[in-house]
N, C-alpha and C positions, 0 to 999 in steps of 0.2 A: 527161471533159473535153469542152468545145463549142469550136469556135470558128466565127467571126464571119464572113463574105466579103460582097463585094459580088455579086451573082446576076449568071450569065451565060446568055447564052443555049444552050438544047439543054442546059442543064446537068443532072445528074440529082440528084434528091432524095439526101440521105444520111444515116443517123441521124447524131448529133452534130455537125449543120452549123448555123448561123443562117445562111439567106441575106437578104439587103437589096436593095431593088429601088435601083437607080442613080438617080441623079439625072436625073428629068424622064422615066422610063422607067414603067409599069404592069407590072407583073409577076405573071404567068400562069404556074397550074399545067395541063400538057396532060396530056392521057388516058395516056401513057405516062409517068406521072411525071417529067415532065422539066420545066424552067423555060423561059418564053417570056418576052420583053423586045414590051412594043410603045408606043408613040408616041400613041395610041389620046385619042380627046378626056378634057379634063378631068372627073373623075365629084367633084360636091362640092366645087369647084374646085380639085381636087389631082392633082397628075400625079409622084409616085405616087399612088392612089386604093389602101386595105385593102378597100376593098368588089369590086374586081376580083381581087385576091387571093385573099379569102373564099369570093368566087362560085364562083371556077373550082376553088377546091380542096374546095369544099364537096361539088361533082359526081365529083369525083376518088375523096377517100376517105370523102364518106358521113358514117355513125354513125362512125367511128373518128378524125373532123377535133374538134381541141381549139382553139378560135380566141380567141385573146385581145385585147382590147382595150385598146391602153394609151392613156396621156395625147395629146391631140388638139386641135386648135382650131375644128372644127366639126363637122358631122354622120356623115363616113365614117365606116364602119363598120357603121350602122346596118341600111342594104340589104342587105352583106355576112352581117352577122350574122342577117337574117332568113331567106338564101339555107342556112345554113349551118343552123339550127333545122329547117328546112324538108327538109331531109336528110338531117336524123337526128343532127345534131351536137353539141357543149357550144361555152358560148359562157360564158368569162369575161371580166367586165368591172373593171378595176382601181378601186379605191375611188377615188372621185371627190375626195375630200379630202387624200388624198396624190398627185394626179398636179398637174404643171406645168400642162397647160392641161385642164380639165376635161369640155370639151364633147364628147368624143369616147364615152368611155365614161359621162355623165351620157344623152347620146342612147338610147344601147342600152341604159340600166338605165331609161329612163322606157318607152320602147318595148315595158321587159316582155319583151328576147329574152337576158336574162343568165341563167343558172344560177345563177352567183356573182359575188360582186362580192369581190374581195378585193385585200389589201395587196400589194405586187411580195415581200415577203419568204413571202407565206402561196402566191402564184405561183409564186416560185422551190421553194418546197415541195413542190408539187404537180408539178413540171415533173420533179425529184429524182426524187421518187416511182414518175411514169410511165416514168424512163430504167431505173430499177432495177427495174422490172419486165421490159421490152423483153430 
């Protein structure tokens, strides 16, 4: 079972958690697996920005960061996703034809930094998968 929260600060990673950055907050992975909250300018014009997310967690865990890309209305993600390639990472990108606004993971599949591109059901698979492993 997952559940869902909104990310707090100093919080620590946990398996089985989603956290969600807060409204109007960038949300940062720190060296000690912990969650940072910052205010920090707009990256892409979004505050939250997944490309601060990506980045800092890319440095974090490396080859063992699985970063998904879902549906988007502009470029974030992109930087993110090349920070996270560049570390040794997987980078999925959700098919562009089932997501609500396209451009987020259309970015990262033209840019060439996806592994895969796949459905939120062939995701959710994959995600099963990795838990059932762990």
């Amino acid at each position: 079972q997952v559940s869902v929260r909104e990310a707090e600060e100093k919080e620590p990673l946990t398996g089985g958690v989603v956290h969600c950055a807060p409204a109007n907050y960038h949300l940062l992975v720190e060296a000690d697996r912990t969650l940072s909250l910052s205010t920090g300018p707009k990256v892409s014009f979004a505050r939250p920005s997944i490309d601060v997310l990506f980045e800092t967690a890319a440095v974090v865990f490396g080859p063992s960061l699985l970063a998904l890309v879902l549906t988007g209305a502009n470029a974030d993600g992109r930087q993110g996703a090349a920070r996270v390639k560049a570390c040794g990472g997987v980078v999925v990108a959700q098919d562009p034809t089932e997501a609500e606004a396209s451009h987020m993971p259309q970015a990262v599949i033209k840019a060439g930094l996806s592994d895969a591109t796949e459905t939120l059901g062939q995701i959710a698979r994959r995600l099963s998968m990795l838990r059932s492993a762990s």
